[in-house]
Backbone as a ProteinNet text record, in pm:
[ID]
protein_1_A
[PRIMARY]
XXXXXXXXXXXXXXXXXXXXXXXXXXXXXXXXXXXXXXXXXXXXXXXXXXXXXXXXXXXXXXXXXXXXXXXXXXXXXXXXXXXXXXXXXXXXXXXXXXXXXXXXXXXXXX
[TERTIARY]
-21.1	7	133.8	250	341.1	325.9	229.7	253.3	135	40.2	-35.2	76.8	102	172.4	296.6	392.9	535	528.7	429.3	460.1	372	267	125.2	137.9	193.8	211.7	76.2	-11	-107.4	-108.5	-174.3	-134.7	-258.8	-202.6	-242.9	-402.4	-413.5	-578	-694.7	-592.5	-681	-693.1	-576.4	-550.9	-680.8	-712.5	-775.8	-932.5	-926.1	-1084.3	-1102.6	-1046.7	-1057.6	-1140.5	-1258.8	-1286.6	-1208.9	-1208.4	-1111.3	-1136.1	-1258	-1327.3	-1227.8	-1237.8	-1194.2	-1051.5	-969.5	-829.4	-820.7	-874.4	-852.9	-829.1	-912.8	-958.3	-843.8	-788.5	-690.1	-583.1	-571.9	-433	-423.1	-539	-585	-506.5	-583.8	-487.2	-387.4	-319.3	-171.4	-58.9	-163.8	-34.5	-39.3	-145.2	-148.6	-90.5	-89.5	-5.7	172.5	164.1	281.1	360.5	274.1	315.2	321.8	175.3	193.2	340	346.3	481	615.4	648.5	756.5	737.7	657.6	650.5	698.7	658.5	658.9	812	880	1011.9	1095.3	1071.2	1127.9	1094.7	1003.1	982.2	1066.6	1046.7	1145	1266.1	1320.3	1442.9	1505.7	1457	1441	1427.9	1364.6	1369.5	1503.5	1557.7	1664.8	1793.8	1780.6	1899.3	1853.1	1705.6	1709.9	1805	1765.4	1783.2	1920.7	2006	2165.2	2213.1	2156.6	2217.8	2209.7	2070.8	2075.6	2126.9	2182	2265.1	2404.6	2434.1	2572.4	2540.5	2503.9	2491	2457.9	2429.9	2414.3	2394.9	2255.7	2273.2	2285.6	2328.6	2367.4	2201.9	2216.1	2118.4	1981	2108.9	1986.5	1903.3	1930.8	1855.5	1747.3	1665.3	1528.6	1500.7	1631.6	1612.4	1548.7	1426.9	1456.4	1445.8	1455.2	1495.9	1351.3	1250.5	1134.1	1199.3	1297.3	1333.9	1427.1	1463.4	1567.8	1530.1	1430.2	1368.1	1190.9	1153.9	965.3	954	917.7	859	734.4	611.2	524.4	492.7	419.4	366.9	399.2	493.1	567.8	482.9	348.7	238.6	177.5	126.7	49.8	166.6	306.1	361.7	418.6	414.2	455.4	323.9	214.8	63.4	108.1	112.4	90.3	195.3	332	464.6	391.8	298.6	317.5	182.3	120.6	-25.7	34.2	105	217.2	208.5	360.1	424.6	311.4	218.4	111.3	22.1	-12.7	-59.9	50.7	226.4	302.8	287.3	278.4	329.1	185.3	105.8	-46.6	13.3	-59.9	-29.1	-154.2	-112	-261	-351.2	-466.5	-593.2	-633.7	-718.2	-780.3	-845.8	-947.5	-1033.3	-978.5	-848.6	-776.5	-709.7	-660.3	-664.5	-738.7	-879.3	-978.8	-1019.9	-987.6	-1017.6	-942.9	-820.5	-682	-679	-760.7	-744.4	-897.6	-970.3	-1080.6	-1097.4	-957.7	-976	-883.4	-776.6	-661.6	-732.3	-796.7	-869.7	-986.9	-1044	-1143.9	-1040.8	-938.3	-853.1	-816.7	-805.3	-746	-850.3
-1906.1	-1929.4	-1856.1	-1843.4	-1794.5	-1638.4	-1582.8	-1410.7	-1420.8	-1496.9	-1505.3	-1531.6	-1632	-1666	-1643.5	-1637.2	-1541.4	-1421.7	-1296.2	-1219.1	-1156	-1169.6	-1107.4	-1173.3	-1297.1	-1327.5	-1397.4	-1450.6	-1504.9	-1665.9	-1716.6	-1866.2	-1971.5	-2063.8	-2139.2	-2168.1	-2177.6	-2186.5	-2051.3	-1969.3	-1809.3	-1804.2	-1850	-1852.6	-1916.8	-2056.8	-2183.5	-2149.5	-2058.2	-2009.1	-1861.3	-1818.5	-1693.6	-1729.6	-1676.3	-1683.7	-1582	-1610.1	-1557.4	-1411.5	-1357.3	-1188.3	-1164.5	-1225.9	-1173.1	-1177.4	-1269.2	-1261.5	-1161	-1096.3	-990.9	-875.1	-863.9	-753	-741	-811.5	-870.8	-837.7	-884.8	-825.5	-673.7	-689	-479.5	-442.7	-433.6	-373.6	-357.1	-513.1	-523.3	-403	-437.9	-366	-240.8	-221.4	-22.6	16.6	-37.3	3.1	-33.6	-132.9	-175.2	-15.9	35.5	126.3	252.4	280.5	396.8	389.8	296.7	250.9	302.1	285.3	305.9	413.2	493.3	637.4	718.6	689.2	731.1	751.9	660.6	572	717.6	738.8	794.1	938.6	986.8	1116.3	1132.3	1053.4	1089	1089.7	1031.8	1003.4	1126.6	1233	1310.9	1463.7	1436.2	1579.7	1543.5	1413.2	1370.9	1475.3	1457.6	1510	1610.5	1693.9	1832.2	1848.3	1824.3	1900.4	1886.8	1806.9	1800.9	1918.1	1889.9	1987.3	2176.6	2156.6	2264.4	2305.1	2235.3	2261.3	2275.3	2200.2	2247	2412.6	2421.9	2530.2	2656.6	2636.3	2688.3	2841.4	2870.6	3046.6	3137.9	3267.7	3334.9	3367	3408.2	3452.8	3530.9	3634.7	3765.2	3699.9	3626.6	3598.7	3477.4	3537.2	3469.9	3314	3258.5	3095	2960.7	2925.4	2835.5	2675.7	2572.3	2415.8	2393.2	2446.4	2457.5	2512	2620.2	2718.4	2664.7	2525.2	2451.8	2351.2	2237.6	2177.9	2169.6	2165.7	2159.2	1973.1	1942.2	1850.8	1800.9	1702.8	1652.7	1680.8	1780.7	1819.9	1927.7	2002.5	2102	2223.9	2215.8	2359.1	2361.8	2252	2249.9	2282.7	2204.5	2270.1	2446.9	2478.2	2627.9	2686.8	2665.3	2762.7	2730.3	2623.2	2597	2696.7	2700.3	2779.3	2915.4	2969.2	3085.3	3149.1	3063.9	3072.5	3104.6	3040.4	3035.4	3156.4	3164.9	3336.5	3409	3422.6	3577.7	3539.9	3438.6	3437.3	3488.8	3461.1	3463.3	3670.4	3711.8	3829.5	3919.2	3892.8	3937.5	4009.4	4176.6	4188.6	4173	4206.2	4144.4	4266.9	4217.6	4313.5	4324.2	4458.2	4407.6	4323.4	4292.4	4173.5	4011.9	4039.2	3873.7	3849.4	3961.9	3975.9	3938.7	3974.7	3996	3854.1	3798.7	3681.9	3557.1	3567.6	3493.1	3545.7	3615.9	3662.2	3585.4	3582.7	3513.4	3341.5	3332	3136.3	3136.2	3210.4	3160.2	3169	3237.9	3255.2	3149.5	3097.7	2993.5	2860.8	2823.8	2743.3	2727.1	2857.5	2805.4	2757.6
5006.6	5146.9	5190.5	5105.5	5125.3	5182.7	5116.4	5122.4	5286.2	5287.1	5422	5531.6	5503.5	5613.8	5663.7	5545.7	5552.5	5549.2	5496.1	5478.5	5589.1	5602.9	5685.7	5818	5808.9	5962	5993.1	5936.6	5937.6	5984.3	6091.7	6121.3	6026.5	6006.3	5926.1	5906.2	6039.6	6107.5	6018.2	6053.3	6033.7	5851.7	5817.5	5683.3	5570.7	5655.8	5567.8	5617.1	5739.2	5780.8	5677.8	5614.3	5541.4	5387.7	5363.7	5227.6	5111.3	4990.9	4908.8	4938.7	4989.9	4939.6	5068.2	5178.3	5318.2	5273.1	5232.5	5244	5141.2	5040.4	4922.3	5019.8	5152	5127.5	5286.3	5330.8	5462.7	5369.9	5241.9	5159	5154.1	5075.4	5044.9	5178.7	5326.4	5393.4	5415.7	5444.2	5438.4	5332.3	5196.5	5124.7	5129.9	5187.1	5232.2	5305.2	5465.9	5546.9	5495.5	5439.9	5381.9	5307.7	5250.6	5114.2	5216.6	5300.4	5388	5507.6	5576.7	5610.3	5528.7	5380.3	5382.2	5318.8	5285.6	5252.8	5391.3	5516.7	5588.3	5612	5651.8	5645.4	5541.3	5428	5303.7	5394	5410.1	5449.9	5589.5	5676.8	5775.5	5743	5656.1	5578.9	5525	5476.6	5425	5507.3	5640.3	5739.8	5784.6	5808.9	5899.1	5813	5670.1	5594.3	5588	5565.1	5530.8	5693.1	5802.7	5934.3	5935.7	5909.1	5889.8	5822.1	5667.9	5595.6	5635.5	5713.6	5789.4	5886	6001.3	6102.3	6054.4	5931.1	5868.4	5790.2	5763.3	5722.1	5844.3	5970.2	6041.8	6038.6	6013.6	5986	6086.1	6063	6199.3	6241.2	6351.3	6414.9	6379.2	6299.5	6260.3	6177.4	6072.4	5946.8	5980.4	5898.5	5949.9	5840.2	5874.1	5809.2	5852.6	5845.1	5862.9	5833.8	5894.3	5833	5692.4	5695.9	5605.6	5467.4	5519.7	5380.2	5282.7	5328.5	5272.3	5152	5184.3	5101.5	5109.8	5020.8	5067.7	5097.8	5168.3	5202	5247	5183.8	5192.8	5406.6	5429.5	5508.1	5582.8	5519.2	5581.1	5547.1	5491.6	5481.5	5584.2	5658.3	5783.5	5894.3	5901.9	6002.4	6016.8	5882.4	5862.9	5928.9	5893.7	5975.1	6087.3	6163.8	6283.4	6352.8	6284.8	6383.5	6337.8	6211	6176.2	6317.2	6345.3	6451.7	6530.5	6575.1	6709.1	6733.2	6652.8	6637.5	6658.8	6590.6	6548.8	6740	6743.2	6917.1	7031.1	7002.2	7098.2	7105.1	6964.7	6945.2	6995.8	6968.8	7018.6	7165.7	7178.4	7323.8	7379.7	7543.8	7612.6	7603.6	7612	7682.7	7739.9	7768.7	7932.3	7948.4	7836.6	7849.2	7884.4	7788.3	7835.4	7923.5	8009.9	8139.9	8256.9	8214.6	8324.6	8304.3	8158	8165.9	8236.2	8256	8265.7	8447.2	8484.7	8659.2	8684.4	8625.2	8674.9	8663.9	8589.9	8550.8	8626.2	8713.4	8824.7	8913.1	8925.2	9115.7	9114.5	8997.8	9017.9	9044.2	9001.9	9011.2	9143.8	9199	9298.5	9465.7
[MASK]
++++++++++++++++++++++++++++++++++++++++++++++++++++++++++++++++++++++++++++++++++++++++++++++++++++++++++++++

């Protein structure tokens, strides 16, 4: 009762209506989000100091550093594609075609 009700927040009612399979499986969740929770917690924990230690370190301009190149951290491959997509779309020049395309979706707009 203790971990239902002190820990899960569970009221007494909900508790004594639960068969053992249901409260197993009402725990099961609990301790997942529980565990996914403070992983989470640890990882933000962790950009907070990489991003410090990087602004102390503050690199000059020219050099192509950045807060990624410092420590690897649990999801920092998906955010590297995503800035590297970026870049390679920002740097893309136009065409005529994406032109003709980008003049024909303003004038329907308007």
């Amino acid at each position: 009762m203790g971990i239902a009700i002190g820990q899960m927040g569970l009221d007494l009612e909900t508790y004594l209506s639960l068969t053992p399979f249901e409260f197993q499986e009402v725990y099961k969740s609990f301790t997942e989000k529980t565990v996914s929770d403070r992983e989470w917690e640890e990882i933000k924990d962790m950009r907070v100091a990489r991003w410090q230690v990087f602004r102390t370190l503050c690199p000059p301009q020219q050099k192509k550093v950045s807060v990624y190149d410092l420590v690897e951290l649990p999801g920092d491959k998906e955010i590297k594609e995503r800035i590297k997509a970026k870049e390679q779309a920002q740097t893309q020049g136009s065409t005529p075609e994406r032109y003709e395309e980008l003049k024909e979706k303003w004038n329907d707009e308007r």
